[in-house]
N, C-alpha and C positions, 0 to 999 in steps of 0.2 A: 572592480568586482561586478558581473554578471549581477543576472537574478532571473531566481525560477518561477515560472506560473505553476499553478496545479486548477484544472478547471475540473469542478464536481459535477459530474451526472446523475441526478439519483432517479434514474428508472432502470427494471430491471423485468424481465418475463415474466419470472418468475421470483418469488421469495423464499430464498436457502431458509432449511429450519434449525440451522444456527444461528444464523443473521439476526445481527441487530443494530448495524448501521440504518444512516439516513436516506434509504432507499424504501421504494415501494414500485409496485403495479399501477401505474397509468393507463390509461389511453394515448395511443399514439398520437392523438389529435392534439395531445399536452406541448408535446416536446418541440414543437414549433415557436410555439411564445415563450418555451424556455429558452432556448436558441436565440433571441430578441434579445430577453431580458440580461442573456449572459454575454453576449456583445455591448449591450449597452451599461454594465458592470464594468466592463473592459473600460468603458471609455469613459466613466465617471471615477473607478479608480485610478486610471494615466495623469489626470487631475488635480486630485483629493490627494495622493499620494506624494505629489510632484514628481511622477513617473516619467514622466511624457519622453519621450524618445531612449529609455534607458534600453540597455540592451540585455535579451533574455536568451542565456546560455543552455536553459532548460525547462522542456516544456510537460507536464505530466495530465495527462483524462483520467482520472479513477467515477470511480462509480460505488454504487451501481454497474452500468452495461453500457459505457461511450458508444458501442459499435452499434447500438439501436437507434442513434440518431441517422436522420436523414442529411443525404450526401448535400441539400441547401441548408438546410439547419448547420450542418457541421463547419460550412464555407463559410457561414454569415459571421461567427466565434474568428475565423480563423484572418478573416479580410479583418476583422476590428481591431484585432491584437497588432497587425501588419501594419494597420493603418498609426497605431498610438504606440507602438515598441517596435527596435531594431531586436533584426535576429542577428545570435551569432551567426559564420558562415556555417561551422560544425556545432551548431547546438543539438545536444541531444533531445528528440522528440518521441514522447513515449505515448499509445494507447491501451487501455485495460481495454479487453474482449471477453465474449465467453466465446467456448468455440460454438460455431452453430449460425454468430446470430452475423456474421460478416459476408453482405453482399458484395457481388465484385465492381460494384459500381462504388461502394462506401472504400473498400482499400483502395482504391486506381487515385480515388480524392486524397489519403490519407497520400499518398506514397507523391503526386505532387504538389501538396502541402510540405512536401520535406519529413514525414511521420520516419524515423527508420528504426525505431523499436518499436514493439509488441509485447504485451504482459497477456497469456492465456491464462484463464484461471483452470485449468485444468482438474487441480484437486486432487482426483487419482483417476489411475489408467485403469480400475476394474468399475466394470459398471454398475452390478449390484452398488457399489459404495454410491457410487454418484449420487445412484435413483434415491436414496436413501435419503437423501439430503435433499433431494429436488432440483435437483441438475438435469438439463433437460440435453445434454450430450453425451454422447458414445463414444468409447477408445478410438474409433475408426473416424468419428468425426471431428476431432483433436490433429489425428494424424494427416488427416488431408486437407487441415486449417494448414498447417504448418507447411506441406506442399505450395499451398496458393500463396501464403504470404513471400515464400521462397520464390516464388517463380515471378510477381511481381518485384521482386526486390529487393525485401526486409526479412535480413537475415536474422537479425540483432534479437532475439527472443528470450525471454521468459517463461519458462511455467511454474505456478502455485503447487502446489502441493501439501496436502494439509494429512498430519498424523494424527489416527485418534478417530477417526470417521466409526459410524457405523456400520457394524459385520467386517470391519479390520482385520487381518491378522497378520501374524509375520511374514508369513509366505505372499499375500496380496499385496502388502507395502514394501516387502523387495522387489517386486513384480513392478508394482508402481517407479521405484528409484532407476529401476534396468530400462524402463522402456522413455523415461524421461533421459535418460545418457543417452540412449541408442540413437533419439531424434539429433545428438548434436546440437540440442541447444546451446547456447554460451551462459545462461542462466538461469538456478535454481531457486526458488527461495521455498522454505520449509517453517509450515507454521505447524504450533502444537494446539489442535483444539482446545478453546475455554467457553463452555456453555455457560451463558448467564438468564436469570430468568427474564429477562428482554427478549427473549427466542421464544419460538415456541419449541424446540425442543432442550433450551431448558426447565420451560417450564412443567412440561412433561417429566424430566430427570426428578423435580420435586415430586410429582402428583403421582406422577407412575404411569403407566398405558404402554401403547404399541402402535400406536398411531405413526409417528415421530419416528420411531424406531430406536429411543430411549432404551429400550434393555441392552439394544447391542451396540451401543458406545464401551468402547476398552474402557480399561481402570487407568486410574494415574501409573501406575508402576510401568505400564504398557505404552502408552502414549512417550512416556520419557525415555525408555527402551528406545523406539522405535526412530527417536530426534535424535539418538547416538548413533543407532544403526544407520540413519540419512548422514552426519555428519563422516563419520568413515567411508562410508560409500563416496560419498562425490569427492572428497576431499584424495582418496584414494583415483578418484579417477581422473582426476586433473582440475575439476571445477571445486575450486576453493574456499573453502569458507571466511565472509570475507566483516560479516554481522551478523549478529546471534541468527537471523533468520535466510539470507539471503548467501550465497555461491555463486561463483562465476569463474572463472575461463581467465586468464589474464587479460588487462584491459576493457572488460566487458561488465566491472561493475557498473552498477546504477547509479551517475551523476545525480540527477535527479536528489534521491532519494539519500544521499552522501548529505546533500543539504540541509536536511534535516538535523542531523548526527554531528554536524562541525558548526553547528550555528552561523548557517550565512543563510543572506534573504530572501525569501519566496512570498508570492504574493496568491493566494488562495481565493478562486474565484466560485461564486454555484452554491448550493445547498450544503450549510455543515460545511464550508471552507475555511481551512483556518490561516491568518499569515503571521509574518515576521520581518516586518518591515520596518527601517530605523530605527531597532530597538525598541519596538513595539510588536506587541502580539494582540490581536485582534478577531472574530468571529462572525460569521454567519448564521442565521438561524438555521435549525434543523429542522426544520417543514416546510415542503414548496409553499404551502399558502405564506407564512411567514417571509420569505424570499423574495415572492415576486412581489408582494404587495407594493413595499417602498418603492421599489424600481420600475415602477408602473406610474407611480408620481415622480420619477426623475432624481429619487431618493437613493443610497448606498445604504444593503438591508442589514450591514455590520453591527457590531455592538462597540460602544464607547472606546474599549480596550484598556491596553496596560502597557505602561513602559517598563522594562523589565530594571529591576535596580543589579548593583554589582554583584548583592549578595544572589538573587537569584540566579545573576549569569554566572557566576561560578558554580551553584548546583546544579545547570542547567549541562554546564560542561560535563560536571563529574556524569550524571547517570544519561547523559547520551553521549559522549566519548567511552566512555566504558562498555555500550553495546558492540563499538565496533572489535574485530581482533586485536587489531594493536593498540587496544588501550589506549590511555591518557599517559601523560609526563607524571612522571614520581614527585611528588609532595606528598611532604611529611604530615600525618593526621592521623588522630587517635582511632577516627573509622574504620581506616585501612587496615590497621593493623588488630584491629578485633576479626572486621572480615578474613583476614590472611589466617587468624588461629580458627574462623570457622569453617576453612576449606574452600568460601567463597573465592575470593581474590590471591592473586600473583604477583611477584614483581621481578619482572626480568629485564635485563640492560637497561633499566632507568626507567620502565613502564610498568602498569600497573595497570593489569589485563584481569578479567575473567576468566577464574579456572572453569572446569566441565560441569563439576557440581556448581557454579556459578552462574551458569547460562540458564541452568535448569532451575533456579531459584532467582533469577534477573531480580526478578521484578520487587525481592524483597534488600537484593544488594542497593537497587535504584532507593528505595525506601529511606535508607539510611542516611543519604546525602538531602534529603528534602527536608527542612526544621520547620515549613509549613502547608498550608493546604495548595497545592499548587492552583493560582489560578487559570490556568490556560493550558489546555491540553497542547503537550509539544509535539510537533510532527503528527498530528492524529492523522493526516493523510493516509495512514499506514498504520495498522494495530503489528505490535510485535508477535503477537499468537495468530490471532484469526485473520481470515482473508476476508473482502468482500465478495467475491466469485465473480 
């Protein structure tokens, strides 16, 4: 059995006013000693872990903004990993970008690194929305991201897209879905905005203003509309919907990120990384200072952890086997069949999938299968609604 890295980058240009991951605005003078510290995580987790030569199938940069590291900063992570784990020969290798911030000297390193996917956080193709949000890219500068990585090489793309944005409408977010098919990416993924008051524009949605641009976030009825309208759309267009949030092309889903969803192990490196290693789930602080400190003393900035017992890995199965399409195997359980008279849940050929009104209410079907507080946020590499951009 492989296993995935996921290496956290939390810097970012700017900060979306949705946002409320563990990211922030640096100075670029930062991102050097985090580069240090995160090669040197590499190589006291290959250790700590009894890693040392395992071989890693799949490699994921979320952020924050990977592509704002410098082209030695990024080589130093990437000589360490090489040095303390085999690669597979076809592992997949993925980078989160925004468009805008990828110099041609940063993809030429990604691409002979072996990088051959790409996640744009795109968001949407009209720029009012973007600016809206604090996105600091243009339709046009999206579209000739997606030229450059092509023409280096890496075809294998993603873009974000997020419903629910402010100054949205139906006509913008079909505009949005048409010109995301048009580029011929292989992959979609579609998140439905959830403002919480950790943003600043939720916390506007409480107080009120126009700063944020709080008045013109859609309502729920709209936002859920418009996760149907995406799901028809690409599904109709060949890019299939393949987990509650993500689409793709045949063969083009996200290994990576499958890993989360089938419980096998990834080892979670950087700011706010989380892993899953030997039946253990374990963390990172979510503040650079908390981060680098330990590892400055030759320290792992981790938390104790948890081994997960049986009971929890069978609820672990239920509410992330259930995010994907095809569901989980049919067992018999009084949940199920409450969910099924509540319109949530399905069971077809022996599976036991999520209906439509299911997706749209996920997070309360996951609910059901959890009898306590969970400790350990699963897969947080990835929120099911919100993107990090």
């Amino acid at each position: 059995m492989g296993l995935g890295v996921y290496l956290a980058v939390p810097f970012c240009r700017s900060k979306c006013s949705y946002c409320n991951f563990a990211s922030q605005v640096f100075a670029p003078a930062r991102y050097q000693e985090y580069c240090d510290l995160l090669a040197r995580e590499v190589a006291l987790a290959a250790t700590s872990d009894n890693l040392s030569g395992a071989v890693i199938d799949t490699i994921y940069w979320g952020g924050g903004t990977p592509s704002l590291l410098s082209v030695p900063g990024w080589q130093l992570v990437v000589t360490s990993l090489k040095q303390h784990f085999s690669f597979e020969a076809a592992a997949e290798h993925t980078v989160e970008a925004a468009p805008g911030s990828m110099s041609d000297e940063i993809i030429a390193a990604w691409v002979a690194a072996g990088v051959n996917r790409v996640s744009l956080g795109v968001q949407s193709f009209n720029d009012v929305e973007a600016r809206s949000v604090g996105r600091l890219h243009t339709r046009a500068t999206i579209l000739a991201d997606i030229a450059r990585l092509r023409a280096a090489g890496i075809s294998n793309l993603n873009l974000d897209l997020i419903a629910g944005l402010p100054h949205q409408t139906e006509a913008s977010w079909r505009y949005s879905l048409e010109v995301a098919l048009s580029t011929g990416a292989p992959h979609i993924s579609v998140y439905m905005l959830e403002v919480d008051t950790d943003s600043r524009l939720g916390t506007e949605l409480l107080a009120g203003g126009v700063r944020y641009h709080a008045h013109a976030v859609p309502d729920d009825d709209f936002i859920a509309d418009a996760y149907e309208l995406a799901r028809e759309t690409l599904n109709t267009a060949g890019c299939a919907q393949y987990e509650i949030s993500n689409f793709a092309h045949p063969g083009f889903e996200s290994r990576h990120n499958l890993r989360y969803w089938t419980r096998l192990p990834y080892l979670g490196l950087g700011v706010d990384a989380h892993s899953f290693v030997n039946q253990r789930r374990f963390a990172n602080p979510d503040t650079l200072d908390a981060y680098q400190a330990p590892l400055r003393d030759g320290r792992l900035p981790r938390d104790a952890g948890h081994i997960v017992t049986d009971e929890e890995a069978a609820e672990e199965a239920w509410f992330l086997g259930l995010r994907l399409n095809r569901g989980v195997a049919y067992r018999a359980d009084p949940r199920v069949e409450q969910l099924r008279t509540d319109g949530l849940l399905a069971i077809e050929n022996d599976r036991i999938l999520l209906t439509p009104r299911g997706r749209l209410l996920s997070n309360q079907v996951f609910a059901a299968f959890i009898t306590r507080e969970p400790r350990r946020r699963i897969g947080a590499q990835g929120s099911p609604f919100r993107r990090r951009a």
